[in-house]
C-alpha positions in Angstrom: 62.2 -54.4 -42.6 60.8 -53.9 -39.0 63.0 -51.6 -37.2 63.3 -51.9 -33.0 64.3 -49.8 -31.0 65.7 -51.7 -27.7 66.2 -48.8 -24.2 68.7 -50.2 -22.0 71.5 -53.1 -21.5 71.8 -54.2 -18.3 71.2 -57.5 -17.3 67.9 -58.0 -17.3 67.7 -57.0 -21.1 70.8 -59.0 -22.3 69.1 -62.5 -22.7 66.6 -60.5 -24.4 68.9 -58.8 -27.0 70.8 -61.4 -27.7 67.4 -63.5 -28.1 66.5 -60.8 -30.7 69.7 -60.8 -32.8 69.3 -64.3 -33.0 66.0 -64.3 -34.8 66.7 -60.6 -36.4 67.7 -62.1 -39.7 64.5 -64.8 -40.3 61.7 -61.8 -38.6 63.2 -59.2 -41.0 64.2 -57.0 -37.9 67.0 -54.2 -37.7 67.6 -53.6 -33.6 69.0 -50.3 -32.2 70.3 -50.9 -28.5 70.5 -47.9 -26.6 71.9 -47.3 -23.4 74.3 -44.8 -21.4 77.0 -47.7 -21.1 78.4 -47.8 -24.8 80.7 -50.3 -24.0 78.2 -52.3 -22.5 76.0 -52.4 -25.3 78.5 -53.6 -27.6 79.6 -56.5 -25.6 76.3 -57.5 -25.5 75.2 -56.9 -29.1 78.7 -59.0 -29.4 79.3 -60.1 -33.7 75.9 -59.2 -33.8 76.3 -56.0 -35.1 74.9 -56.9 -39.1 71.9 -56.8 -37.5 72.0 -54.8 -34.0 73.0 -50.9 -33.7 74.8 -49.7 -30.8 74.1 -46.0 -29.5 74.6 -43.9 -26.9 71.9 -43.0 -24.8 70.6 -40.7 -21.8 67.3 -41.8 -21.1 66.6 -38.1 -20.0 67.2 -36.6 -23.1 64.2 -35.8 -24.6 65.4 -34.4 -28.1 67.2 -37.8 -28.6 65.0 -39.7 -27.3 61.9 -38.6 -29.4 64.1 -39.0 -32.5 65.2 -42.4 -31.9 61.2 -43.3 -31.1 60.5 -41.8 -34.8 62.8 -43.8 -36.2 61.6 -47.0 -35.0 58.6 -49.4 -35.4 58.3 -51.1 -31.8 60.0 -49.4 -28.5 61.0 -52.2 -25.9 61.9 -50.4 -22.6 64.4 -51.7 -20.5 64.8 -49.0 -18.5 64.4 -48.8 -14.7 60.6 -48.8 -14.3 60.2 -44.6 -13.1 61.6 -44.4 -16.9 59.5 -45.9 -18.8 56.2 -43.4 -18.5 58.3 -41.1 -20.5 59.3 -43.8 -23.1 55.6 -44.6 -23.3 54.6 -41.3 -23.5 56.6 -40.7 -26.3 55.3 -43.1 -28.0 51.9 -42.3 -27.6 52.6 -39.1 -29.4 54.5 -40.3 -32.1 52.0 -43.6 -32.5 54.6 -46.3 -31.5 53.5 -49.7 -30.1 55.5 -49.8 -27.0 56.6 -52.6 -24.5 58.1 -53.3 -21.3 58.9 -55.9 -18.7 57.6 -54.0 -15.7 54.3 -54.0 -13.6 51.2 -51.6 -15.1 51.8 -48.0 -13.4 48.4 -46.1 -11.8 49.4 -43.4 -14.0 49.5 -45.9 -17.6 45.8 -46.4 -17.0 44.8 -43.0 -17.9 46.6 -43.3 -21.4 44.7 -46.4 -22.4 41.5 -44.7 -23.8 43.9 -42.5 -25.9 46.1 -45.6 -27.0 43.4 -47.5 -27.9 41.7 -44.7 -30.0 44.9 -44.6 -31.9 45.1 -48.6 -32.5 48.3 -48.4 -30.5 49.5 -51.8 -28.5 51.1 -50.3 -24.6 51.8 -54.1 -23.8 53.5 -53.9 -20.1 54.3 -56.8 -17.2 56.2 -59.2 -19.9 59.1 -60.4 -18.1 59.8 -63.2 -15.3 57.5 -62.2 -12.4 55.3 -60.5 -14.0 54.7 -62.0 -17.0 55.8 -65.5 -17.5 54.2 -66.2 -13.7 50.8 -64.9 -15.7 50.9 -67.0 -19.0 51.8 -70.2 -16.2 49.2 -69.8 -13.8 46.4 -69.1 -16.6 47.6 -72.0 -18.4 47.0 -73.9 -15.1 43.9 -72.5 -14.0 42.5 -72.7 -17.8 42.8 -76.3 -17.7 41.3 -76.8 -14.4 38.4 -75.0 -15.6 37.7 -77.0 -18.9 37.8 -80.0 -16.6 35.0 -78.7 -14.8 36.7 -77.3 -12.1 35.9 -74.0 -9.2 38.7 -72.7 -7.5 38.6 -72.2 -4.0 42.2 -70.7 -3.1 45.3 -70.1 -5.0 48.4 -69.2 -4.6 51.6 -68.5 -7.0 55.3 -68.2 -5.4 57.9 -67.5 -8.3 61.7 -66.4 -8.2 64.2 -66.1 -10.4 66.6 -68.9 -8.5 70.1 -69.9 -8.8 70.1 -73.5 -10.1 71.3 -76.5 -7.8 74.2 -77.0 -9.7 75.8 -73.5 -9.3 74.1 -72.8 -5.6 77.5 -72.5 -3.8 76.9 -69.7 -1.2 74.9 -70.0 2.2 72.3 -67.1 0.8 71.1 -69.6 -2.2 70.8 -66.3 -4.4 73.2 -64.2 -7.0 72.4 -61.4 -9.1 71.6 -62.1 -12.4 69.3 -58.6 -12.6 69.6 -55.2 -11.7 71.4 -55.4 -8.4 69.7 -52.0 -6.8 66.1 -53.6 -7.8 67.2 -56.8 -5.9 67.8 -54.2 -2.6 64.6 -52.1 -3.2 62.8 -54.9 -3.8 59.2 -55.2 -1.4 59.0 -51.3 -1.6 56.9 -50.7 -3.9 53.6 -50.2 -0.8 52.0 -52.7 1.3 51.6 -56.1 -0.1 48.1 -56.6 -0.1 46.5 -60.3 -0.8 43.0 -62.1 1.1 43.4 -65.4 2.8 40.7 -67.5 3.9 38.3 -65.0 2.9 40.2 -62.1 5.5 42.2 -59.2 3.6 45.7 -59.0 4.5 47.9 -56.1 4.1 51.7 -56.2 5.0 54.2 -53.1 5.3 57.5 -53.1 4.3 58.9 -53.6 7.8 57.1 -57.1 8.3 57.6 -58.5 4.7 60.1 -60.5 5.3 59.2 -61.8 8.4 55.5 -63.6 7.5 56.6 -66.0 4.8 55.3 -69.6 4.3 57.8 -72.5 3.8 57.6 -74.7 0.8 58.8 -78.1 0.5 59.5 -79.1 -3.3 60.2 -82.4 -3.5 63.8 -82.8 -5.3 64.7 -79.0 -4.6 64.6 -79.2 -1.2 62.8 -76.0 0.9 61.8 -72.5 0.0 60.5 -69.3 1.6 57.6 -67.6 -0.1 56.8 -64.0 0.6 53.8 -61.8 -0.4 54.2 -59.7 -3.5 52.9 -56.7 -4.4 49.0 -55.9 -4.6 47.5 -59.8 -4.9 44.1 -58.2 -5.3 44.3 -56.6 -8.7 44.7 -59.8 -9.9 41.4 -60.7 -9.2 39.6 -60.1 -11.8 42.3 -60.6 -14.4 42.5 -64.4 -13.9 38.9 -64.7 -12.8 39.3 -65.3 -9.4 37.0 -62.6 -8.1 34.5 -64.4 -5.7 37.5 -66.6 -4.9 38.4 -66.3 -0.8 42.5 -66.6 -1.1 44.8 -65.5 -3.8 48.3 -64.5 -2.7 50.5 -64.1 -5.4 54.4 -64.4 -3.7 57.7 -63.8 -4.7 60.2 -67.4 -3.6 63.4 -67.3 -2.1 65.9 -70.3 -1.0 65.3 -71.3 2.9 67.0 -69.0 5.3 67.2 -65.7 2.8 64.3 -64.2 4.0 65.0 -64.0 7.5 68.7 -63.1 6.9 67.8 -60.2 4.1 65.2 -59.0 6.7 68.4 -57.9 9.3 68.7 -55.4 6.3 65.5 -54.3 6.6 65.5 -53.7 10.1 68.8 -52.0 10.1 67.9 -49.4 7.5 70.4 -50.9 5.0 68.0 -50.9 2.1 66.9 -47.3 2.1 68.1 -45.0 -0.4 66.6 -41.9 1.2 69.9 -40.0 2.8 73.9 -40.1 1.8 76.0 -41.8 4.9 79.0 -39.9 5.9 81.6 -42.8 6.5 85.4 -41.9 7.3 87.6 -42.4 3.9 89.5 -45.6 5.7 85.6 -46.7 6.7 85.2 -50.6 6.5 82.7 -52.7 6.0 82.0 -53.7 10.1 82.3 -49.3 10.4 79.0 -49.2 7.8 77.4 -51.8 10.2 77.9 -50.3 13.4 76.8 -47.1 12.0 73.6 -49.0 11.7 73.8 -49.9 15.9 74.0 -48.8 19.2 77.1 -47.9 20.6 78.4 -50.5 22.5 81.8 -50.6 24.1 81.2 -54.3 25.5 79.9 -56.5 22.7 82.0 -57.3 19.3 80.0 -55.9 16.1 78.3 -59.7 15.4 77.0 -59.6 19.3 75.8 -55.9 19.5 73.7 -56.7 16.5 72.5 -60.3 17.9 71.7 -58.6 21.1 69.7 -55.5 19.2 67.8 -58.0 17.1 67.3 -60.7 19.4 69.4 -62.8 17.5 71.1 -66.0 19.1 75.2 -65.1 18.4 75.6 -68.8 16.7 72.3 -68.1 14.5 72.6 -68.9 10.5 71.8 -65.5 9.7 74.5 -64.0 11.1 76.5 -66.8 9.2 75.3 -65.4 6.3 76.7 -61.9 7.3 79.7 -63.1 8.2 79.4 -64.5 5.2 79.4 -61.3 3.0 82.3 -60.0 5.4 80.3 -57.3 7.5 82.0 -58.2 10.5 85.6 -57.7 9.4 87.6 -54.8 8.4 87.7 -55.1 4.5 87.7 -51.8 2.9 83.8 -50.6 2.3 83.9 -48.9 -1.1 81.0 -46.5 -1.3 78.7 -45.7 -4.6 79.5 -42.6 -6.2 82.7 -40.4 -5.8 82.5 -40.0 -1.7 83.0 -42.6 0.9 79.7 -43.8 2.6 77.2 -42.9 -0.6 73.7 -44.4 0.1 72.9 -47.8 2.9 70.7 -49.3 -0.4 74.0 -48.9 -2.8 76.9 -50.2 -0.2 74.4 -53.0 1.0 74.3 -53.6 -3.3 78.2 -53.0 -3.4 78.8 -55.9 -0.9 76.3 -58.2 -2.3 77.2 -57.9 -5.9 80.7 -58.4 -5.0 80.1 -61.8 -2.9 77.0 -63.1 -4.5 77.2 -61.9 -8.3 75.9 -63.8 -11.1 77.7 -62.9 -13.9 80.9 -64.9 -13.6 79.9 -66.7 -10.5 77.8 -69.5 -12.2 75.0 -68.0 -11.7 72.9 -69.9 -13.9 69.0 -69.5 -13.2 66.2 -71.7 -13.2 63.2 -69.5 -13.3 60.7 -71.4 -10.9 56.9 -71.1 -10.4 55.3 -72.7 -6.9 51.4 -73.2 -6.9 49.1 -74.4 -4.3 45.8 -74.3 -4.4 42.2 -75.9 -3.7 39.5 -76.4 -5.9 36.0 -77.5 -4.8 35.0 -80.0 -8.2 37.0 -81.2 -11.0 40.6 -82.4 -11.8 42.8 -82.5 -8.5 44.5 -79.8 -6.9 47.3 -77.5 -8.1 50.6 -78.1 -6.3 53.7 -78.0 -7.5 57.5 -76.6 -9.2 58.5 -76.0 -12.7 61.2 -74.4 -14.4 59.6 -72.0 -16.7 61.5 -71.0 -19.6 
């Protein structure tokens, strides 16, 4: 029996676990799901427990964590990515194959000679975007090839999305991952990606305000924003002589522009504790954001710093989450105000959750493209999954 050893339970490892329980018995595997929410691990283990462990876990704790790496065959790391160099670490030492869901660190690349040495498998970017986007687009552009084809430009927009049928709030989005990854999302450096043969390189600040609009025919219209480093990519799908490649990351119509008042505001850094009266609401945590400004209601002073018309949809969608009325702001952590990133995560996990919202998720990949011979050009939606 093949014994796995699963690091975390959140929500973005719960479709895998219970994925894994269900094929434990016929792939002669024993899972151990580990995570610092007991009680979250057992509801997602659920009457799978003949074949699924549930342990305690503090991904810190490096006596525990080594033994539970011993005891195991294959480490799957769910953790928040800054975790997961130690899981893989560890498992380098001990001579564990090791995966994870999350984008290839700088620092990984100096333990490949070493793994490789050893025969060890440190298999990383396996989840939505990256990972399924990967398998999608080389399927596509591995077919365009064997026709005979060049490529002269592509392109790849995906996003986890809410499906039509349970899109019932003006943002188009819920949470169905980690809610503070959906904040800090974009700052993870400049988003860098060529375009008609010119390099293109995009701060954090101005993400959310270059994105390309995308018609799907039968979804209706999307907003596609650069994602990460495009140009690493390169090579990895072939596309090295290739004069535009922007790999993007979709959202419905209309998130972008509201999501980048956050932005602009300071709402999604996680750098400093606010210090918020105990009665604080939620229009007191956006003001703290703005000028003073005895004249102008909370929704015009931030029109008017913005350059925001007052009737615009994106305030809608703050009015929306309530941020212009005086409903009790609840903090992260023990004292009011905690950080802007974790109230700005409070308030939208509260009025655009997933979990018990019908938040289910079509996982959708955009492409667009040119090629210069063979079959015709890549344009189009699919549900991947």
């Amino acid at each position: 029996m093949r014994k796995v050893l699963i690091i975390g339970a959140g929500r973005s490892a719960s479709s895998l676990i219970r994925y894994m329980i269900d094929q434990a018995r016929s792939e002669d595997w024993h899972l151990t799901v580990a995570d610092k929410d007991l009680d979250q691990v057992r509801q997602v283990i659920g009457d799978g427990t003949e074949v699924a462990d549930a342990i305690a876990f503090d991904a810190r704790d490096a006596d525990l964590r080594d033994r539970l790496v011993r005891a195991h065959d294959l480490v799957i790391s769910m953790l928040p990515p800054f975790l997961h160099m130690d899981v893989v670490r560890d498992c380098l030492r001990i001579g564990r194959n090791a995966i994870t869901p999350s984008y290839i660190p700088d620092e990984l690349w100096a333990l490949d000679r070493d793994a490789k040495e050893r025969g060890l498998v440190l298999l990383n970017e396996l989840g939505l975007d990256p990972g399924i986007d990967h398998m999608s687009a080389m399927r596509i552009l591995d077919r365009i090839r064997s026709e005979g084809g060049r490529m002269t430009a592509f392109e790849s927009y995906c996003g986890g999305l809410i499906a039509p049928e349970s899109d019932d709030n003006p943002w188009g989005y819920k949470f169905t991952w980690n809610p503070r990854n959906v904040i800090l999302a974009g700052q993870g450096g400049t988003a860098r990606y060529i375009k008609d043969g010119e390099y293109k390189y995009l701060p954090y600040h101005r993400l959310f305000q270059r994105t390309v609009r995308i018609e799907v025919p039968q979804y209706g219209a999307y907003d596609g924003y650069a994602n990460r480093d495009s140009l690493k990519y390169r090579r990895h799908y072939g596309l090295d002589e290739v004069p535009t490649l922007v790999r993007g990351t979709l959202r419905k119509a209309g998130f972008c522009a509201a999501w980048d008042v956050f932005v602009q505001l300071g709402c999604t850094d996680d750098g400093f504790t606010m210090e918020l009266p105990k009665n604080a609401t939620w229009q007191d945590y956006l003001m703290a954001f703005l000028p003073h400004d005895v004249e102008r209601n909370t929704r015009e002073n931030l029109a008017n710093y913005l350059g925001l018309d007052t009737r615009s949809e994106v305030l809608d969608k703050l009015e929306w989450l309530g941020l212009f009325g005086r409903g009790a702001h609840r903090g992260p952590g023990p004292e009011p105000g905690g950080d802007p990133a974790g109230s700005a995560r409070e308030k939208m996990e509260i009025e655009a959750g997933g979990q018990g919202h019908g938040g289910d998720v079509a996982p959708v990949q955009v492409y667009r493209g040119r090629q210069a011979v063979g079959a015709a050009g890549v344009a189009g939606l699919g549900r991947c999954g």
